[in-house]
C-alpha positions as a Markdown table, in Angstrom:
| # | Residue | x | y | z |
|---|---|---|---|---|
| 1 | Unk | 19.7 | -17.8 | -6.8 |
| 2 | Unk | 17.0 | -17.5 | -3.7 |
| 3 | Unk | 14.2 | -20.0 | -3.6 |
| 4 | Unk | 11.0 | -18.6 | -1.4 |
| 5 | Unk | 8.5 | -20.8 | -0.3 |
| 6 | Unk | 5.7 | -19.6 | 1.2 |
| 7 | Unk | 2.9 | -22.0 | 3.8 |
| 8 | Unk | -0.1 | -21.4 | 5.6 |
| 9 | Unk | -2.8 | -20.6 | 3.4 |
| 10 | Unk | -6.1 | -22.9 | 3.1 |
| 11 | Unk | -9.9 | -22.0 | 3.5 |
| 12 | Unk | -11.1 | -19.9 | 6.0 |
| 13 | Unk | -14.9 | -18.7 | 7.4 |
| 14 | Unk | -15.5 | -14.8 | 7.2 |
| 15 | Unk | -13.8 | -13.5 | 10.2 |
| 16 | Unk | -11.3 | -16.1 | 11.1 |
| 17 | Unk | -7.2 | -15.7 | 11.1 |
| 18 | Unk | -4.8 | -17.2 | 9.0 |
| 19 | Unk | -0.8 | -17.1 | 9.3 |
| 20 | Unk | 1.2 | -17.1 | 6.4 |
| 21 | Unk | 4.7 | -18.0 | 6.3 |
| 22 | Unk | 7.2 | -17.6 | 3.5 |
| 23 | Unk | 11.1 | -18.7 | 4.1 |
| 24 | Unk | 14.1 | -17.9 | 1.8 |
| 25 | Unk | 16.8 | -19.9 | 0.9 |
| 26 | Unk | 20.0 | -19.9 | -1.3 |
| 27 | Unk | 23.5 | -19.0 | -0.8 |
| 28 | Unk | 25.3 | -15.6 | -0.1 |
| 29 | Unk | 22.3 | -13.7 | -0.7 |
| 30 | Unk | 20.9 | -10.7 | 1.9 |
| 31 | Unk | 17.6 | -9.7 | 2.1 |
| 32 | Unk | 16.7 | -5.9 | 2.4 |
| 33 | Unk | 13.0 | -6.0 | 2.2 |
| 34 | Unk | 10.1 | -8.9 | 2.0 |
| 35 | Unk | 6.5 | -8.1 | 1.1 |
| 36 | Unk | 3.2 | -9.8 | 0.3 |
| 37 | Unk | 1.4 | -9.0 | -2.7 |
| 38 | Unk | -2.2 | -11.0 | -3.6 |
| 39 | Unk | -4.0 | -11.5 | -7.1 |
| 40 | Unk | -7.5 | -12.3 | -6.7 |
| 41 | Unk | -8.9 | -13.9 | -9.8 |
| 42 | Unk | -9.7 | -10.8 | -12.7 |
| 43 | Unk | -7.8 | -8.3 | -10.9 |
| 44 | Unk | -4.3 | -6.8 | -10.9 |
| 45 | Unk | -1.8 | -8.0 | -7.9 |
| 46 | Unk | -1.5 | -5.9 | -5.2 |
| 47 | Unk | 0.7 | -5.2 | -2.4 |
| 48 | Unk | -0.7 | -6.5 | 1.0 |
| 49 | Unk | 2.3 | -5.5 | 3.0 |
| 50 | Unk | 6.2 | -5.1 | 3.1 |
| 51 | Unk | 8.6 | -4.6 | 5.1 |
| 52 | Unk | 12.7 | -4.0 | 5.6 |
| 53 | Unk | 15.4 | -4.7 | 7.4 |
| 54 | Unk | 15.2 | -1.9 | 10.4 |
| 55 | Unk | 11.5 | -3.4 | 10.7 |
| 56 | Unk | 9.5 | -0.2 | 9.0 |
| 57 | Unk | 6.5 | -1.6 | 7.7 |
| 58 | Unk | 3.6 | -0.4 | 4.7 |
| 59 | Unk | 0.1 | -1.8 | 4.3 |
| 60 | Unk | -2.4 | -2.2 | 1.7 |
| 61 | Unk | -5.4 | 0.3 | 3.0 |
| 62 | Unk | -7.6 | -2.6 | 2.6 |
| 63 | Unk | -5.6 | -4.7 | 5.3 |
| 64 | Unk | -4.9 | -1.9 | 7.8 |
| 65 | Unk | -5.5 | -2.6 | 11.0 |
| 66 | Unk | -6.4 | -6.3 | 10.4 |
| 67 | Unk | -3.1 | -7.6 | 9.2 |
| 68 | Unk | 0.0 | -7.9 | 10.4 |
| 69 | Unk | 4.0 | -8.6 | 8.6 |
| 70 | Unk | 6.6 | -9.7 | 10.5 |
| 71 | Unk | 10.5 | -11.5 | 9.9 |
| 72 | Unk | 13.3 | -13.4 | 11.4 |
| 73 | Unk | 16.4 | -11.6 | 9.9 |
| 74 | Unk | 18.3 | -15.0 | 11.1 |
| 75 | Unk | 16.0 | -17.2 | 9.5 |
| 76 | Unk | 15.0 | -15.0 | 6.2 |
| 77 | Unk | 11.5 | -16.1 | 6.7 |
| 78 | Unk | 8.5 | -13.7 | 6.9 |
| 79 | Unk | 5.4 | -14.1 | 8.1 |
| 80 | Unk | 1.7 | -12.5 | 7.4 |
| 81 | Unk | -0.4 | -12.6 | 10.7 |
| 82 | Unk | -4.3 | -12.0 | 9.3 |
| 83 | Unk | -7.1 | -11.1 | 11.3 |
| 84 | Unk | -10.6 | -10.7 | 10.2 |
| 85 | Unk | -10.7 | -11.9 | 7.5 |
| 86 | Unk | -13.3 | -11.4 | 4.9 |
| 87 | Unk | -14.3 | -12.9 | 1.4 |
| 88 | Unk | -12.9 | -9.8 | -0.5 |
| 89 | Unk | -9.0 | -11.2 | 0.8 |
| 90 | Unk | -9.7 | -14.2 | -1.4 |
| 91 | Unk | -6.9 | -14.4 | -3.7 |
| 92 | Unk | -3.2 | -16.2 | -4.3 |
| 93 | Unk | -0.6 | -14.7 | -1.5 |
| 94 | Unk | 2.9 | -14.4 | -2.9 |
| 95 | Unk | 6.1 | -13.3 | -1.3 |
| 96 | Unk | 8.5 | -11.4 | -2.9 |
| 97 | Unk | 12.2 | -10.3 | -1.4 |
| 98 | Unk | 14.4 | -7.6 | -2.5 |
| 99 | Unk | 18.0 | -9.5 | -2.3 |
| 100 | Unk | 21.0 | -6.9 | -2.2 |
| 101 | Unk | 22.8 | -6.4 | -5.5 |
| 102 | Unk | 20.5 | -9.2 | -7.3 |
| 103 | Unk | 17.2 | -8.1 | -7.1 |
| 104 | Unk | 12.8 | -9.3 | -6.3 |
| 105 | Unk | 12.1 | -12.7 | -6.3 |
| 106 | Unk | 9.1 | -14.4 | -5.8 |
| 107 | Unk | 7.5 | -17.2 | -4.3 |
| 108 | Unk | 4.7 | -19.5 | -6.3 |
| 109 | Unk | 1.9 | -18.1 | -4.1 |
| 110 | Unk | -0.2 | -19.9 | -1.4 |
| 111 | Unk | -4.2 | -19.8 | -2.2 |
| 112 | Unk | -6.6 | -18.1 | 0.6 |
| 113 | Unk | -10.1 | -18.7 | 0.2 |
| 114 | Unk | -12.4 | -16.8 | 2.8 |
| 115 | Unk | -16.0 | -18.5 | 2.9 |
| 116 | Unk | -18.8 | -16.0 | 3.9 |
């Protein structure tokens, strides 16, 4: 079993950074991929961005260029850098990991309110 706890959200003003942070824990578990998916109220969650163990990355086209994934491989923990933010990235954040052999958890989400 992996547990993932995610940190970081909180309200923000249109234009303003936020860094997300999401560690995994358990026992004899290894992580091949972490992501970000959101779910803004009335709409279908969506991947933000992911990325795996050689450190290729993908992005949402609505966060390219403004966001920013990242890991620790020694620490399992992932992070979300966000630049520039506007009201449209309103939504609950929520990590997921692919664990090898067991398959995706996911994290209870971390709410992100952008103010205009």
């Amino acid at each position: 079993q992996v547990q993932l706890v995610e940190s970081g959200g909180g309200l923000v003003q249109s234009g303003g950074s936020l860094r997300l942070s999401c560690a995994a824990s358990g026992s004899n578990f290894s992580i091949s991929g972490m992501a970000w998916h959101r779910q803004a109220p009335g709409k279908q969650r969506e991947l933000v961005a992911a990325i795996f163990r050689v450190d290729s990355t993908n992005y949402g086209d609505a966060v390219k260029g403004r966001f920013t994934i990242s890991r620790d491989n020694a620490k399992n923990t992932v992070h979300l850098q966000m630049n520039s933010l506007k009201p449209d990235d309103t939504a609950v954040y929520y990590c997921a990991a692919v664990v090898t052999g067991t398959g995706v958890y996911w994290g209870q989400g971390t709410q992100v309110t952008v103010s205009s």
